[in-house]
VEXPA-589073 format. One record per residue (C-alpha): y, z, x negated; residue in one letter. Coordinates in steps of 0.001 Angstrom, whole numbers, plus 500000, padded with zeros to 6 digits. Each point is the difference from the previous one (the first is absolute). Example, Ala and Ser with C-alpha at 12.3 -4.5 7.8 and 13.67 -1.06 7.14 Angstrom:
- 495500	507800	487700	A;
- 503440	499340	498630	S;
***
This chain:
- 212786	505197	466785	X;
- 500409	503863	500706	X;
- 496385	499877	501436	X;
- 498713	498007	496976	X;
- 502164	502551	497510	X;
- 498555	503084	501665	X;
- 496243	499030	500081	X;
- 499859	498668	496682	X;
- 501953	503639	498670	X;
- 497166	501713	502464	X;
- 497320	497962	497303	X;
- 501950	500488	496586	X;
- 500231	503973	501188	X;
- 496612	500144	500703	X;
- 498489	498414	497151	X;
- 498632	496925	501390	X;
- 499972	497393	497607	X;
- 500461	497444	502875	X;
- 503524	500184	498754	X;
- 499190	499235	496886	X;
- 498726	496799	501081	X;
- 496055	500943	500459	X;
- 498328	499270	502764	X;
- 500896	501891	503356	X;
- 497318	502570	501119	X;
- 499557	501741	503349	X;
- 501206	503475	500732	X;
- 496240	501849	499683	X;
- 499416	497810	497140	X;
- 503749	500741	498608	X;
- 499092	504082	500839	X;
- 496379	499936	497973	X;
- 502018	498599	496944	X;
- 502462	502661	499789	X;
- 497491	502430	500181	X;
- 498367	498890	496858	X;
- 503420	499926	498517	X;
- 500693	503379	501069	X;
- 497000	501318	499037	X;
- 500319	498824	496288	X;
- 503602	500958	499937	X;
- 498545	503688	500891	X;
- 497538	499782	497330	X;
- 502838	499188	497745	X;
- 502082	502934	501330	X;
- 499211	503273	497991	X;
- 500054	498320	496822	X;
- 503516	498193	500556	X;
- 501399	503281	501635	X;
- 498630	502031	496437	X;
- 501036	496782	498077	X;
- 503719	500675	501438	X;
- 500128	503812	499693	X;
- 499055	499743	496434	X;
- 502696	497698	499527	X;
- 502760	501987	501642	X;
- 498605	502326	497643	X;
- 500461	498392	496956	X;
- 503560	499025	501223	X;
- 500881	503461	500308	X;
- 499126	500396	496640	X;
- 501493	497116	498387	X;
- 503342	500871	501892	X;
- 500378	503288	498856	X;
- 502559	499500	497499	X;
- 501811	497337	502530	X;
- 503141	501106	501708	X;
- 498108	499029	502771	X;
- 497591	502646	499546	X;
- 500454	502075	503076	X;
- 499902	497054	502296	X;
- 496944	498737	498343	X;
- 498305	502902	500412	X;
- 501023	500252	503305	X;
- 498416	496714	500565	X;
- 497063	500413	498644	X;
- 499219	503046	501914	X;
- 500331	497771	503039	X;
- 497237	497518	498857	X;
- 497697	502294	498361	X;
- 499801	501439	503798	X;
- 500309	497098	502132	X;
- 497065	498729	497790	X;
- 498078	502949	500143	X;
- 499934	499761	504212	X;
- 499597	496543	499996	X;
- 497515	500184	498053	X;
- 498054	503066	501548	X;
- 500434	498093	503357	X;
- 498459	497034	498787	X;
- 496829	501483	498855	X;
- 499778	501441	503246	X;
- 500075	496457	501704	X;
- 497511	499133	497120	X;
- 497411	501948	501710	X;
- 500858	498734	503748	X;
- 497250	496939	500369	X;
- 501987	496901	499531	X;
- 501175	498547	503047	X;
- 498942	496634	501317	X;
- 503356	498812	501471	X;
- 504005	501138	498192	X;
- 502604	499211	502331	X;
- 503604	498316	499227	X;
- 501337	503325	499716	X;
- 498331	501735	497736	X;
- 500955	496686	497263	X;
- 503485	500605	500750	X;
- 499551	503744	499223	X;
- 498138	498654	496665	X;
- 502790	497791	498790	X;
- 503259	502555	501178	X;
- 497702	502934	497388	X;
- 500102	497351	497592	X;
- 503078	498915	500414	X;
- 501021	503877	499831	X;
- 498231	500600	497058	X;
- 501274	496908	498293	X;
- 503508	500744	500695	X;
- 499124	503565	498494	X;
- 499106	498539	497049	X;
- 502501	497592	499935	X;
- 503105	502573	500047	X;
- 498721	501062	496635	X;
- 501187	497671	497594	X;
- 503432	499632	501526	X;
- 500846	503659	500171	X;
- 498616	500972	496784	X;
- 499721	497190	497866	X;
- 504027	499947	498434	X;
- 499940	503357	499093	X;
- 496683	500602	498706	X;
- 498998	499775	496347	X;
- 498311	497083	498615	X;
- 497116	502005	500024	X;
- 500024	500481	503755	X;
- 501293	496357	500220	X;
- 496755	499021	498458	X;
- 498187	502410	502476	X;
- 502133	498860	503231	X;
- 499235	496175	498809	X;
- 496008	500726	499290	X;
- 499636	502180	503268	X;
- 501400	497399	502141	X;
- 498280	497083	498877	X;
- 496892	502340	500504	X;
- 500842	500385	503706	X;
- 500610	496701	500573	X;
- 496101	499159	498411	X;
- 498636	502956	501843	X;
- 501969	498676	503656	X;
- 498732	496442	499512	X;
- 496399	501637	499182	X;
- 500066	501971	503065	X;
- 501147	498003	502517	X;
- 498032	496939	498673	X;
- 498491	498590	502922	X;
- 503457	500457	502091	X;
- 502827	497785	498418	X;
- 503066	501537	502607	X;
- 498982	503763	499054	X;
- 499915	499242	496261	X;
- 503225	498184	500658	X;
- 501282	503081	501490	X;
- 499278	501986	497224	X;
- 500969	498267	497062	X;
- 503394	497962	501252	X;
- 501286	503368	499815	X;
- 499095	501027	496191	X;
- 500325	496434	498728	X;
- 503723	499899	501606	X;
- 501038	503836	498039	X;
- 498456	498778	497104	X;
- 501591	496712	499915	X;
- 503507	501610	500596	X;
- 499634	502716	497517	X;
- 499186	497596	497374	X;
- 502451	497126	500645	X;
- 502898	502357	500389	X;
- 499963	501476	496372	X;
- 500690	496320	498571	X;
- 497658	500383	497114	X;
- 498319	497079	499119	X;
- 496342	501625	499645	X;
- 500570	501495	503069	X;
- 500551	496586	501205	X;
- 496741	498670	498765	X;
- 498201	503653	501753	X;
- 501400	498667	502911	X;
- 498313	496283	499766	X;
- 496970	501558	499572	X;
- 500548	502090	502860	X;
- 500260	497324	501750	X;
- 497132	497509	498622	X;
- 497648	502899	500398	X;
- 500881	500915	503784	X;
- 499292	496029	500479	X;
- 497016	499809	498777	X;
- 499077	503713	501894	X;
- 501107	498409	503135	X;
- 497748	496925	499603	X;
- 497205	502038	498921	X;
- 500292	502142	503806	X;
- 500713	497169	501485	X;
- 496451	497855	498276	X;
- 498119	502900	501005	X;
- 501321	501129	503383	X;
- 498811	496383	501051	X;
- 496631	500063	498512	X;
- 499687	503682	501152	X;
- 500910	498415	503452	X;
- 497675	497203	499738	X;
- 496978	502163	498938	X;
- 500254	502211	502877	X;
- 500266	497154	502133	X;
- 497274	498704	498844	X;
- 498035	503368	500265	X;
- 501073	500349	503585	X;
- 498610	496937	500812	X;
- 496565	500578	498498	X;
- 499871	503137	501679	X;
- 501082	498336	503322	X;
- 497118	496895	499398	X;
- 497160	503109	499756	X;
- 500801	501404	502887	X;
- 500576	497508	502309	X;
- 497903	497734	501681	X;
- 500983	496285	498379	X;
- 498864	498387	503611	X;
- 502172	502405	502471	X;
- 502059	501683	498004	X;
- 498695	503331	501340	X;
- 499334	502775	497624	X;
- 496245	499741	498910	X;
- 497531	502300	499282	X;
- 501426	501171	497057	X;
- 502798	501159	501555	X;
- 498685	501138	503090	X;
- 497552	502459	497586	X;
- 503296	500918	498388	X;
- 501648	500992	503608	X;
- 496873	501979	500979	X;
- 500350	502003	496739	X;
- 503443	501091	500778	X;
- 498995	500991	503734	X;
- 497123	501716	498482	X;
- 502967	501700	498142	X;
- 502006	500382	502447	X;
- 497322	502076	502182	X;
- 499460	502149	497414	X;
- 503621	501119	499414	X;
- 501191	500114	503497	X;
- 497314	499677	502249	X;
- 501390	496674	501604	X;
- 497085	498620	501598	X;
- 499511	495797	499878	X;
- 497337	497746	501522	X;
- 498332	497072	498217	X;
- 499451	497030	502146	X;
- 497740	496968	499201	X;
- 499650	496571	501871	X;
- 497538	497399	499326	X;
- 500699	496094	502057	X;
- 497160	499434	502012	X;
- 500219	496682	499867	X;
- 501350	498460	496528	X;
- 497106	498885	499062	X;
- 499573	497697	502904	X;
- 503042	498702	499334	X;
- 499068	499245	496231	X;
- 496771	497996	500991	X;
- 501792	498433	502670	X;
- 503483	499164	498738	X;
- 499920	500655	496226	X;
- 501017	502177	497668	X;
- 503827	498382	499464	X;
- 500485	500886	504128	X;
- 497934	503756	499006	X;
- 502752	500335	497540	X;
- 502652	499153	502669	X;
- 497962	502016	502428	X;
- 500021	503365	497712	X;
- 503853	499111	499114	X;
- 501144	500332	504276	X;
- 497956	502927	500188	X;
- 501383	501564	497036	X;
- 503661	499678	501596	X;
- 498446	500830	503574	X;
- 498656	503866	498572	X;
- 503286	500915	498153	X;
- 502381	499300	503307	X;
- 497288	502365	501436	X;
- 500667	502921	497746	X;
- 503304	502139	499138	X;
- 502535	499338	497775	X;
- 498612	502078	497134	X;
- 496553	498764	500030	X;
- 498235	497465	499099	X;
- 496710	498047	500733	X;
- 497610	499189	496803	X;
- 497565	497586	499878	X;
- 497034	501514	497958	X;
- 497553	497094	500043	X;
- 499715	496231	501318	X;
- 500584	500915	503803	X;
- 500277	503615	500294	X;
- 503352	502010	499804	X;
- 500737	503487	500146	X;
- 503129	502060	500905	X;
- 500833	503917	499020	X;
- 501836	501405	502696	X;
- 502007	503059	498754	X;
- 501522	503276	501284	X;
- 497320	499829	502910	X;
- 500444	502841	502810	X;
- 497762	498421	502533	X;
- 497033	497884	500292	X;
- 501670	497843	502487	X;
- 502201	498762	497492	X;
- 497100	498506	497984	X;
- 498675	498555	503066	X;
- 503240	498643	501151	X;
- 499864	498136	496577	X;
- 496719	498886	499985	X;
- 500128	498747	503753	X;
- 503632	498026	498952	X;
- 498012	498643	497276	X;
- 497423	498494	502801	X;
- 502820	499418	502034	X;
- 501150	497432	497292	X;
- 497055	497430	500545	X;
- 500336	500074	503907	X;
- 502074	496506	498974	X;
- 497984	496937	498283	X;
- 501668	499076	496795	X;
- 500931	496386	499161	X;
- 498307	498709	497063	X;
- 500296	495794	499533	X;
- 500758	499599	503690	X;
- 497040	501890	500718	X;
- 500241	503169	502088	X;
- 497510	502668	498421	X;
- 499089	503121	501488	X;
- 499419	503161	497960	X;
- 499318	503365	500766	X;
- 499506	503380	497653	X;
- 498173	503024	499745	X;
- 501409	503220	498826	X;
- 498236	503181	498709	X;
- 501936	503111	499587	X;
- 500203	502900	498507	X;
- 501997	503325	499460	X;
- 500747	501918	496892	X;
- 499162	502671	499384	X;
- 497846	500526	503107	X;
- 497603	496850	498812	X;
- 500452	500655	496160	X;
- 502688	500945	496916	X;
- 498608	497598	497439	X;
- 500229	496493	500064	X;
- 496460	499587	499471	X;
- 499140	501726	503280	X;
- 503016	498484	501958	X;
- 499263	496302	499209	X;
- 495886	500520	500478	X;
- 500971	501995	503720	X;
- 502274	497003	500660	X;
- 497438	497439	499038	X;
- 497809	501687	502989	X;
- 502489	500133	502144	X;
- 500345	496230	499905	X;
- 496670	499338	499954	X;
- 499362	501625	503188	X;
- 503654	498530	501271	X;
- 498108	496512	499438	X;
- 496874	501269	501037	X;
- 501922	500577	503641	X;
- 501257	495978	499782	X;
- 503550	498392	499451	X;
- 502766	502321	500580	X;
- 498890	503026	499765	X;
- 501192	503509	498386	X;
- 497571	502387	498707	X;
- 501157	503427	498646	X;
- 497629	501371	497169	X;
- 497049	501934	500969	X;
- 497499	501412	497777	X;
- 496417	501106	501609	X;
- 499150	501603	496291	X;
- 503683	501939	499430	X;
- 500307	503751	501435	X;
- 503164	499155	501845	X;
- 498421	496888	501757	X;
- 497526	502913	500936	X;
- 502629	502609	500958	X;
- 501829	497128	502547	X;
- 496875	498978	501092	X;
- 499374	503801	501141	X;
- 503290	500301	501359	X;
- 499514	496766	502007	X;
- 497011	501630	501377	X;
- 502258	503706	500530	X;
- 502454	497969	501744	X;
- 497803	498474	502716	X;
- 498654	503229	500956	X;
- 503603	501726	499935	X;
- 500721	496896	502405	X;
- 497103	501557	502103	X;
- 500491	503630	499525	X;
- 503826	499704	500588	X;
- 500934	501472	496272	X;
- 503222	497079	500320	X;
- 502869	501469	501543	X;
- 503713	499153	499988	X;
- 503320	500985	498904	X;
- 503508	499020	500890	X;
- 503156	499556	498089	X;
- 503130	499921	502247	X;
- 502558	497351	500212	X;
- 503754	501207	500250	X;
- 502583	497878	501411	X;
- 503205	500698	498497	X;
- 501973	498847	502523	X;
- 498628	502293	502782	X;
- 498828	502513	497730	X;
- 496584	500480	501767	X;
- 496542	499000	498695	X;
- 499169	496587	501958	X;
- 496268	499850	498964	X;
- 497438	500526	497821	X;
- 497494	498330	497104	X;
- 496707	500637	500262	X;
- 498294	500829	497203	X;
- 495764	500044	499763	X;
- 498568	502683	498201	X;
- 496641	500909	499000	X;
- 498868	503529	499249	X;
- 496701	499707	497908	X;
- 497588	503025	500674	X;
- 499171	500059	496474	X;
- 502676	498409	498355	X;
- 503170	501494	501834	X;
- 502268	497290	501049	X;
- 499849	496521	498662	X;
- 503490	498165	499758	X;
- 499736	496689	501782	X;
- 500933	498246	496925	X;
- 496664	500807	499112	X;
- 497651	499423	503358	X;
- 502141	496987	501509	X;
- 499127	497629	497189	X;
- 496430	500672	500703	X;
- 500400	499731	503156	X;
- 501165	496854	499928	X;
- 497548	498631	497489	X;
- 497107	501355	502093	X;
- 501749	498618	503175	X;
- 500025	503540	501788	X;
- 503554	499865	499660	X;
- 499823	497614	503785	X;
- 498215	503683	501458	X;
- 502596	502079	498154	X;
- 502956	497514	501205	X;
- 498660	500490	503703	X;
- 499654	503710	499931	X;
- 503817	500389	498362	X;
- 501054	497652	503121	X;
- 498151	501636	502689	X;
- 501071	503495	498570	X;
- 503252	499121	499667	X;
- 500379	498408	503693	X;
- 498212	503290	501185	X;
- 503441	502602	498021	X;
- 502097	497265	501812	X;
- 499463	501280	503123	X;
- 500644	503313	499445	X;
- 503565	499228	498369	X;
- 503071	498982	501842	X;
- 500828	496864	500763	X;
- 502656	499305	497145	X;
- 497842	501048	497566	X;
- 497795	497157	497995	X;
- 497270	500055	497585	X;
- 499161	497792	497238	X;
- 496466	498751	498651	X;
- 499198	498364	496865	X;
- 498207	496754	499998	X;
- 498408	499136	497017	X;
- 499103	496125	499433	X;
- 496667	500144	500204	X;
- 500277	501361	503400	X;
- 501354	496372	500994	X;
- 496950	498275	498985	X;
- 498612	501057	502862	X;
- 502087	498602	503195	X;
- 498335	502612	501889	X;
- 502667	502598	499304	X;
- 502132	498256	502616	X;
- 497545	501392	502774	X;
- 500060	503387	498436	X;
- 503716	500129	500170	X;
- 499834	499395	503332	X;
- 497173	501689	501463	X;
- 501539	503306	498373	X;
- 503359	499420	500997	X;
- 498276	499197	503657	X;
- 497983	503234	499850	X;
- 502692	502637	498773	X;
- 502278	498291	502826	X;
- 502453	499512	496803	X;
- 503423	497493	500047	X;
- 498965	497378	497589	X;
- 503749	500435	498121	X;
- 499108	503655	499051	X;
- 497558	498535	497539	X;
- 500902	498674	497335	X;
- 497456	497907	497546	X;
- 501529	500336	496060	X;
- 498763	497148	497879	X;
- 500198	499046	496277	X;
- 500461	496620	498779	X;
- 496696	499816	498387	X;
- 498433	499154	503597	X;
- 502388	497174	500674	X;
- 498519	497902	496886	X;
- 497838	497165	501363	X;
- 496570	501504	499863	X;
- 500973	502270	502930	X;
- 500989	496503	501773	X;
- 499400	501906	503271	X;
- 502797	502434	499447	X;
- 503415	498190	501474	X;
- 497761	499121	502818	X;
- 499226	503620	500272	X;
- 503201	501417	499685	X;
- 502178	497232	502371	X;
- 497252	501340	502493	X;
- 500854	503673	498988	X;
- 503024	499380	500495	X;
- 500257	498010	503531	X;
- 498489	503220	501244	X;
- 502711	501966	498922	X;
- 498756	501910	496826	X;
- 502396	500651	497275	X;
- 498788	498682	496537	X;
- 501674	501254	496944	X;
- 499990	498688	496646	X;
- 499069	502630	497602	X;
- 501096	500158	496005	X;
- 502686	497882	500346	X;
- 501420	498088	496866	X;
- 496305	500755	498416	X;
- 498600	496871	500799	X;
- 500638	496287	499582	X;
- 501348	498596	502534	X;
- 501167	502387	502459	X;
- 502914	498001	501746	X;
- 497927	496959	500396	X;
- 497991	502426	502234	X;
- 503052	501061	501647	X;
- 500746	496300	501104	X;
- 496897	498941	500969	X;
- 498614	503906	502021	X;
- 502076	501696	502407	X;
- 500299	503432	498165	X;
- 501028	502934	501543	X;
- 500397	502178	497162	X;
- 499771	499799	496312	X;
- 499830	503028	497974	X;
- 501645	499632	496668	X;
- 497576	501294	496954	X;
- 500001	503813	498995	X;
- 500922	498464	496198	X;
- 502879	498749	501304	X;
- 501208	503661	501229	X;
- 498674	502115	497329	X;
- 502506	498071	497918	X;
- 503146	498995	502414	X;
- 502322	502279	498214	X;
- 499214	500277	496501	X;
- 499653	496123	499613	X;
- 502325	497713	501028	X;
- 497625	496866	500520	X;
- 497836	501900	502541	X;
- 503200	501148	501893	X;
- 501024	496538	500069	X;
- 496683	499135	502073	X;
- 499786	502769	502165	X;
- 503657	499256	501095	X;
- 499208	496049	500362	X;
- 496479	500673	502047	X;
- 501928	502090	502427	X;
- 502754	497272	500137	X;
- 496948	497595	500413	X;
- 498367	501492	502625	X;
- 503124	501139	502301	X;
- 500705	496096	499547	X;
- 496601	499079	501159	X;
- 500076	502432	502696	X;
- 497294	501692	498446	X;
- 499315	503955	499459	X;
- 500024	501230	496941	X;
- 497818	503590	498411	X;
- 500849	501605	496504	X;
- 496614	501372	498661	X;
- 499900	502961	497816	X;
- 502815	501751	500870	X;
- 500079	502850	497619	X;
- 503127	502181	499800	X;
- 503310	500638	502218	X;
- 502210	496948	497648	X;
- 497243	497492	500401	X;
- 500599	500640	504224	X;
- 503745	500257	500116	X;
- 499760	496545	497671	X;
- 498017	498022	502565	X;
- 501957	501545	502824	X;
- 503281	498540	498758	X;
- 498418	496737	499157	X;
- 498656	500140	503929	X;
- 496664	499993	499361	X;
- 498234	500217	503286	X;
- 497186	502433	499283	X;
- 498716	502153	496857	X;
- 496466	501177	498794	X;
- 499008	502446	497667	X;
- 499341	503143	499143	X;
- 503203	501596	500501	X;
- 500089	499300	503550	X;
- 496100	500672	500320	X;
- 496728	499605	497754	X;
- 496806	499084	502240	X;
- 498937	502466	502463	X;
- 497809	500909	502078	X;
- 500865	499538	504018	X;
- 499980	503920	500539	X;
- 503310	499846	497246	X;
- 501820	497016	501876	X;
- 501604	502241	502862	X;
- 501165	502488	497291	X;
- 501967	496860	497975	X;
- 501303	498294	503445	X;
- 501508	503119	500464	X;
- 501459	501190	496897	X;
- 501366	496301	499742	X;
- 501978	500393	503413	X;
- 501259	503254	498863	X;
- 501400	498694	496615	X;
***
């Protein structure tokens, strides 16, 4: 009963009608309601708050022969100023766009104003009523009948906030004109009372339909942008979301990719099945995408069997193809259609904003070739937009050509970033870092030469040369020290790299555990099938494999059942925000926990300052990374770090 008491006060508070009897709604539903209520309360808001100064006002005045007079005045002071900052702070909220989504809490702060305001109001005619003439009687009587019109007015569409305000005022009127015993006053106070009834109904008649005609408009709005088959959003919305990223890029810079998949196969299954199991085909692959994606986003379908997906708040390419090789991933199983099994399979086309465009015209007619040439390739494949007609196509192209004669004319070269273990307090190894110093250009970050590379497929030569190099420094270093290498997943395509691995390890007459492979998740996905096997082998010779970006991904401890991990290196995101945000705290503290359970080692990237350190010391982190115990440098600066670590 408590429960049942406390939930339905939680409603009344709020201003859900659902305890008025109408029909329950859910919470985002509930939320987009009393933001329209809001919002017309606030357009309400400067008059009511003038409305009530100029009645305090006249109040004043009508009071000034009253005994009273003082007190009054006194009074009316107060309201003329509350009313003037109300009223200034609601045409400031008046120019804030209206917000899709009020919570609970911001109706309860609407109904205790109102109930505030009404009690305000309501003091008036018992304080100053006896004594005042029967002029200001007249005045008291006429003002408070006015507030109790104006209340009902404004807070129309929400019966407990007009409740609020006028229980008050109609209770000091009612008292003040009962008490005196006159029979006129008597018959004031019937009317009082008929014409708060019939306010009441009136808020109450038009809350509902208010209610019901937002309902209604939700709905529309919902049934033109959603797809009526899978319930995904259509295109419609899906134009509407690339807009806002559009937006988005503009204001902050925060770069997004566009992905587009078209079924290979649908219609085979139309001809061969019908369009009743197409339906039920589209419908499983509907629910298939979205479990692909994150929590945020949300796969469109933009025509009859081709969806889409806007992938936000991008910071690497690999995350796009992670996506887009999930989303292939997700036909690997035949779907069951009338006791049929039916195999499917997709083709995606990429591309990035606002490297292939920053209009939606050009981003959905680079994405269209993308595809094509995705389909072009056969079933399952990704294709990242490339234009032989746009400049930049031309600039990568050149740089593609650059970077197989820097391979050549040894222009790559590489840099190390120490690893400190804070339990020893010595550096235990090193990341290696590839580097390319253009001749023209001056040096190229690899963010922007190691996607070519691995769309032109040189990035198999560049992967060797890192190894070989690497395996070569090895040698040269103590036997406690390791290095690590990047493998990107393209480099598992090609099971080739196993030899490599070995053949350099065999050559620099290395220990295979002082090299260490880092991986990201997007290589585990199924198109780099090869990659477990690769690895388990890896790792049967004794090479450590670490996971890198941990927590980025989507499913990093399913990973850490099924591989053998040595080390997993918790994000640099994670880190930067450890002690200014509680949430990220919370996972750097339970990834440590994790990977002590697991037996696993465990590296904080992007160590920045001396609080960030002693944090993940006392939280017995294994080892750190970052630029406050070393940025990348060359081997000739290595002996200088080692020992001005030792001496600290």
């Amino acid at each position: 009963m408590r429960t049942y008491l406390r939930s339905y006060a939680a409603k009344l508070f709020a201003g859900d009608l659902a305890a008025f009897g109408a029909p329950p709604t859910d919470e985002a539903l509930a939320g987009h309601i009393r933001a329209e209520q809001i919002s017309l309360v606030l357009g309400y808001s400067v008059g009511i708050m003038l409305a009530n100064a100029c009645n305090a006002l006249v109040l004043a005045v009508a009071l000034w022969q009253s005994p009273d007079w003082i007190f009054a005045l006194i009074w009316a002071a107060a309201v003329i100023s509350a009313a003037t900052f109300f009223g200034l702070q609601a045409r400031g909220s008046r120019r804030i766009a209206k917000p899709e989504f009020v919570s609970r809490r911001t109706m309860y702060r609407l109904v205790r104003n109102a109930l505030a305001l009404g009690a305000t109001w309501g003091i008036v005619p018992v304080a100053f009523f006896a004594d005042a003439s029967s002029g200001g009687q007249l005045v008291i009587t006429c003002l408070c009948a006015g507030m109790l019109a104006g209340g009902a007015f404004a807070f129309a569409t929400i019966p407990i906030a007009a409740i609020a305000f006028t229980a008050p005022i109609f209770l000091g009127t009612a008292i003040c004109l009962g008490r005196d015993g006159d029979f006129v006053y008597l018959l004031m106070a019937v009317l009082v009372v008929v014409y708060g009834a019939v306010l009441l109904r009136g808020v109450f008649v038009n809350s509902l339909e208010f209610r019901r005609r937002i309902i209604a408009q939700h709905d529309a709005e919902r049934t033109v942008r959603q797809d009526p088959l899978t319930h995904l959003p259509n295109r419609v919305a899906f134009k509407e979301t690339l807009d806002g990223a559009l937006k988005r890029l503009a204001r902050s810079g925060e770069e997004f990719a566009v992905l587009l998949l078209d079924l290979d196969r649908f219609k085979e299954v139309n001809d061969r099945f019908g369009h009743p199991a197409g339906d039920e085909f589209l419908v499983q692959v509907a629910a298939r995408l979205q479990r692909c994606t994150r929590a945020a986003e949300h796969v469109a379908r933009i025509g009859g069997d081709e969806f889409a997906l806007i992938m936000f708040n991008l910071t690497r390419t690999e995350d796009a193809l992670a996506i887009a090789e999930q989303f292939v991933a997700a036909f690997a199983d035949p779907f069951l259609i009338d006791g049929y099994e039916i195999s499917g399979a997709t083709s995606v086309g990429i591309v990035l904003a606002p490297r292939d465009g920053n209009t939606p015209h050009d981003l959905l007619k680079h994405v269209d070739i993308a595809l094509y040439r995705a389909k072009k390739s056969g079933p399952g494949s990704i294709c990242f937009f490339e234009a032989d007609d746009d400049k930049s196509a031309r600039d990568r192209r050149a740089l593609q050509g650059d970077l197989e004669h820097a391979i050549e004319a040894d222009e790559l070269f590489l840099v190390y970033q120490p690893f400190l273990d804070l339990r020893k307090g010595r550096i235990t190894g090193f990341e290696a870092l590839l580097r390319w110093q253009h001749p023209v250009r001056g040096l190229i970050p690899p963010t922007v030469f190691i996607p070519i590379a691995e769309e032109s497929g040189l990035i198999h030569q560049l992967g060797e040369w890192v190894i070989r190099r690497a395996c070569a420094t090895l040698s040269r270093w103590p036997d406690d020290i390791r290095i690590a290498v990047n493998v990107s997943a393209v480099q598992f395509q090609n099971v080739g790299i196993l030899q490599t691995i070995v053949q350099a390890l065999t050559e620099a007459n290395v220990s295979p555990n002082r090299l260490e492979i880092e991986i990201t998740e997007s290589m585990l996905i199924s198109k780099y099938g090869s990659a477990p096997a690769i690895l388990n082998a890896l790792l049967e010779l004794g090479l450590t494999v670490a996971l890198d970006d941990f927590g980025t991904g989507f499913s990093s401890l399913t990973y850490l059942r099924k591989l053998p991990f040595s080390r997993i290196k918790i994000d640099q995101s994670f880190i930067r925000d450890m002690l200014t945000q509680p949430d990220c705290a919370a996972i750097v503290k339970s990834v440590i926990a994790l990977a002590q359970d697991l037996n696993i080692g465990v590296v904080a990237e992007g160590v920045e300052t001396a609080e960030q350190l002693e944090y993940l010391r006392q939280t017995s982190c294994d080892e750190v990374q970052g630029y406050l115990i070393g940025r990348p440098m060359s081997l000739n600066e290595i002996s200088t770090l080692q020992r001005s670590v030792h001496a600290a």
